[in-house]
Backbone as CSV, one residue per row, in Angstrom:
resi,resn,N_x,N_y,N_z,CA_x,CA_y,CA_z,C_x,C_y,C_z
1,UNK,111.866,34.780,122.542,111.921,34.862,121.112,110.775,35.710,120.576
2,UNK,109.456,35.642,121.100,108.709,36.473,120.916,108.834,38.000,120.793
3,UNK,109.439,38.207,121.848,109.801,39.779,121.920,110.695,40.313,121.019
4,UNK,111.765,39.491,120.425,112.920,39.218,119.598,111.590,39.682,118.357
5,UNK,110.911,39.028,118.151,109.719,38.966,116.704,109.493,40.421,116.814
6,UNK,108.869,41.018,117.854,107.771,41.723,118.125,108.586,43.604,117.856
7,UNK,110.106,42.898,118.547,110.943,44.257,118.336,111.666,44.089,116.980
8,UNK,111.631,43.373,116.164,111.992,43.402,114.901,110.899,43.894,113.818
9,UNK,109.587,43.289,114.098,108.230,43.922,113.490,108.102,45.456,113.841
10,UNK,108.449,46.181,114.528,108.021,47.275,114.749,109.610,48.061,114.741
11,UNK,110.680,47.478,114.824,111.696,47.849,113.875,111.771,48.338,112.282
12,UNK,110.999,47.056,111.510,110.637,47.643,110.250,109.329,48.351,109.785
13,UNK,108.207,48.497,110.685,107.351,49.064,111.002,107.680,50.765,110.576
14,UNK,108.876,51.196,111.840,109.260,52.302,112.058,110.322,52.845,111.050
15,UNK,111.113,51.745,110.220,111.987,52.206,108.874,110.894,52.295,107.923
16,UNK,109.951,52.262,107.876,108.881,51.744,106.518,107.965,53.359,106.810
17,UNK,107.960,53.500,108.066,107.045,55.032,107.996,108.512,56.176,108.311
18,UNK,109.529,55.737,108.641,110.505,57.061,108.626,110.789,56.982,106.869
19,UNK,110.953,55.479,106.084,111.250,56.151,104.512,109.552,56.839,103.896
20,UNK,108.920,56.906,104.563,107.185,57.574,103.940,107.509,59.142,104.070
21,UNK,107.621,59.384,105.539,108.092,60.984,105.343,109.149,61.536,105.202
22,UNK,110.672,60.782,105.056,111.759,61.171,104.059,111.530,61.101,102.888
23,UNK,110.340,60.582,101.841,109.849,60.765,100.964,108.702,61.872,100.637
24,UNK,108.196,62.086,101.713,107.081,63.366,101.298,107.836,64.225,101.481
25,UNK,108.789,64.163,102.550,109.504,65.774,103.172,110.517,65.831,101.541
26,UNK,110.445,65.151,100.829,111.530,65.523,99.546,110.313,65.780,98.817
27,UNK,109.067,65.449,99.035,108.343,66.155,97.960,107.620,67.144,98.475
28,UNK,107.608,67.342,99.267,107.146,68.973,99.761,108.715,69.692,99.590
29,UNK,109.451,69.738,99.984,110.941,70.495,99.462,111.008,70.523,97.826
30,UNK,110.679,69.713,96.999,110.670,69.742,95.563,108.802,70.903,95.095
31,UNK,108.314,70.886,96.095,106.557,71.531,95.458,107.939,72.950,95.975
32,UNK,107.756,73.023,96.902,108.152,74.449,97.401,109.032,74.931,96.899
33,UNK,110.212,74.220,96.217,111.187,75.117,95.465,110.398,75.793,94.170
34,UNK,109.345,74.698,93.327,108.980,75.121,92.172,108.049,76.669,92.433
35,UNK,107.153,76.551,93.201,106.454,77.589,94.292,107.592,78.806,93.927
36,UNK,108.545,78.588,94.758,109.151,80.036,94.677,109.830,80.345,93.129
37,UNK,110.051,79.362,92.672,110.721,79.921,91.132,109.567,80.368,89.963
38,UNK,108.682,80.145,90.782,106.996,80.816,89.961,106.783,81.507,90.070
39,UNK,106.707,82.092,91.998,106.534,83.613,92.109,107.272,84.361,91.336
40,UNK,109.218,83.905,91.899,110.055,85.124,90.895,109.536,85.114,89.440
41,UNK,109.154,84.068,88.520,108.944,84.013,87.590,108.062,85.516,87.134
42,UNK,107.412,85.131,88.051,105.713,86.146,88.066,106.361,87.402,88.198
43,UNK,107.323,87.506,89.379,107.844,89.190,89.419,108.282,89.927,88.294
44,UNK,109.085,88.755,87.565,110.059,89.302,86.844,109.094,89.344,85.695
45,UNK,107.780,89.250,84.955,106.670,89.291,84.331,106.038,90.616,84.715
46,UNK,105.545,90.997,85.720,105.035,91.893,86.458,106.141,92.981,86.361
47,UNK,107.672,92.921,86.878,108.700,94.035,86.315,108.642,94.749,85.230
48,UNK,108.201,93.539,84.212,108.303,93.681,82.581,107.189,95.051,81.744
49,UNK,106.179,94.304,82.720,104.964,94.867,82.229,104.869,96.595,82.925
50,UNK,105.321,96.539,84.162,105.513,97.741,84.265,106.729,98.906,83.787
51,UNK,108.109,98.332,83.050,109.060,98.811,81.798,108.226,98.997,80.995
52,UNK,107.140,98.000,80.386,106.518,98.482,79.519,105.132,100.142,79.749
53,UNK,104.711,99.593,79.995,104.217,100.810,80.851,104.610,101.995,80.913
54,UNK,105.731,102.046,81.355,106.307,103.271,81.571,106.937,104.235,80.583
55,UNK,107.101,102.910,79.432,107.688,103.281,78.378,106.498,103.683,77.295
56,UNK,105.612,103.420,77.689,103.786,103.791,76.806,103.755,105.449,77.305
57,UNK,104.232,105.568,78.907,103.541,106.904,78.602,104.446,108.035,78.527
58,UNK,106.013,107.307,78.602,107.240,107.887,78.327,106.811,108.620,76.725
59,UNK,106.398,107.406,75.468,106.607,107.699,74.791,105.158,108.103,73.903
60,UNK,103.711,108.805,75.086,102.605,108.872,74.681,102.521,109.698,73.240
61,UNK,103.220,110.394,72.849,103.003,111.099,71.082,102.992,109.931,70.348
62,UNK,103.932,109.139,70.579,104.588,108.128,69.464,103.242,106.959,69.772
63,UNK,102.718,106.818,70.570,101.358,105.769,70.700,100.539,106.248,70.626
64,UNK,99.832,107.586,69.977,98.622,108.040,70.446,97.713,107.487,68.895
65,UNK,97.973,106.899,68.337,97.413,106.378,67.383,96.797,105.265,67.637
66,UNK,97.311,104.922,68.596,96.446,103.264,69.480,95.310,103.398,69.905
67,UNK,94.015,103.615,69.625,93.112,104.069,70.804,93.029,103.478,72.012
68,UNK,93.421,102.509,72.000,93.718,101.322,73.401,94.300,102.057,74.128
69,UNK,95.599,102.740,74.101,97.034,103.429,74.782,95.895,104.879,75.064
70,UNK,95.498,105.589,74.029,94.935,106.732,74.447,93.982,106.907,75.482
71,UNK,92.816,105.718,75.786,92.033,105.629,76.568,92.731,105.746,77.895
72,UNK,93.711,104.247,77.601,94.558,104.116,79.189,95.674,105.282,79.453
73,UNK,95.947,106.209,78.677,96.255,107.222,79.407,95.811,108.320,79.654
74,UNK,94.662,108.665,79.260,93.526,109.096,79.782,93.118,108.792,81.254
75,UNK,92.898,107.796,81.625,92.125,106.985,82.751,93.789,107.642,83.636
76,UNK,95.073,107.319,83.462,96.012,107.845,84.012,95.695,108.857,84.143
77,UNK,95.819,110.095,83.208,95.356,111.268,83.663,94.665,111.699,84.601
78,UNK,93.435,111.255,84.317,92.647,111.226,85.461,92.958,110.942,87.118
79,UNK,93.483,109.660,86.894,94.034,109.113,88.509,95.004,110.231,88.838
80,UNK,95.674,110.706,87.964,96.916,111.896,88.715,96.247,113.132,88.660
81,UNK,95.297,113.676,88.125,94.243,114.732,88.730,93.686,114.813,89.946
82,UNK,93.407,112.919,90.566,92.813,113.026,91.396,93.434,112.986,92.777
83,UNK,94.608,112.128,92.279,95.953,112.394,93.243,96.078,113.602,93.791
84,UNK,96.665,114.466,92.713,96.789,115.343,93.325,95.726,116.575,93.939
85,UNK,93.911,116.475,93.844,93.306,116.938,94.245,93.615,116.686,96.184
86,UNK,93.301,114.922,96.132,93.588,114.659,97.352,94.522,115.002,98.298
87,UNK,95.792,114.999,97.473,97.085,115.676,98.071,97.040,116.865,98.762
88,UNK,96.452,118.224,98.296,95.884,119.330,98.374,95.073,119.333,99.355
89,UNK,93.941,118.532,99.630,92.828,118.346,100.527,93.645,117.990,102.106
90,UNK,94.652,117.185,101.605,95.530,116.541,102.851,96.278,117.363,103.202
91,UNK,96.939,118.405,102.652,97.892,119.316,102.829,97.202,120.212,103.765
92,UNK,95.991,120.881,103.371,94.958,121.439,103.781,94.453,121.216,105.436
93,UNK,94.324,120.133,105.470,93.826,119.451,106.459,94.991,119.269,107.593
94,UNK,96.159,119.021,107.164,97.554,118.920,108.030,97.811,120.265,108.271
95,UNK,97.372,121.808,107.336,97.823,122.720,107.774,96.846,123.247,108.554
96,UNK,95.793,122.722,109.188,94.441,123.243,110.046,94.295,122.518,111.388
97,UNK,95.678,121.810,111.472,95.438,121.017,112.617,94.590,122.010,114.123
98,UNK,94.027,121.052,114.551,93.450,121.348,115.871,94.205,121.365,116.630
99,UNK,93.922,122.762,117.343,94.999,123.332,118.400,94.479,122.340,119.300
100,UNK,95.486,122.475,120.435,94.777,120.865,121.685,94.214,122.292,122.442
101,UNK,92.942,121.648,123.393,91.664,122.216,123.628,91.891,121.599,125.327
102,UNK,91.377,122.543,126.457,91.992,122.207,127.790,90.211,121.263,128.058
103,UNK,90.473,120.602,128.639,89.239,119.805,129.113,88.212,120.301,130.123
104,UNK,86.991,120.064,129.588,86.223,121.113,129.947,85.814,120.192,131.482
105,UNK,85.213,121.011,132.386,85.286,121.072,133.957,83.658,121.000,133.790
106,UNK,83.199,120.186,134.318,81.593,120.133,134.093,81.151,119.441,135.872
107,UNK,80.961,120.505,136.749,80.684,120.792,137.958,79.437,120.997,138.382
């Protein structure tokens, strides 16, 4: 009868910690869905802002009264000056490649 006790105690033992992590595993499945509907949230925020954006320097005459907009497309300017300096430098550099060189014999 003892053993009868002992395998019934650790019968409900083992239903009492399998309903603990069928309960966390539903709340880690409930954190993680919200998780990902935040990121997209965030993308589709981040999408937005760059429509907007694009549409600032689409339509830079019509904003240049902002000094805010004028600065930041300025600072654009700049970055695509420097772009394309680099571009040039790289072009440069890809058209100077080093011929291959026979290995020198040191006797």
């Amino acid at each position: 009868m003892a053993s009868n006790e002992k395998f019934g105690q650790m019968r409900h033992k083992a239903g009492v910690l399998l309903d603990s992590v069928m309960r966390e595993g539903e709340r880690l499945g409930r954190m993680g869905a919200l998780l990902m509907a935040i990121r997209t949230l965030q993308g589709e925020v981040r999408d937005l802002q760059v429509e907007i954006g694009q549409f600032v320097c689409r339509n830079r005459d019509t904003l240049a009264a902002y000094p805010e907009v004028t600065v930041l497309l300025a600072k654009i300017d700049r970055l695509h000056e420097e772009i394309a300096a680099k571009q040039r430098g790289y072009e440069a550099l890809k058209r100077t490649a080093a011929a291959p060189q026979e290995p020198k014999n040191e006797e």
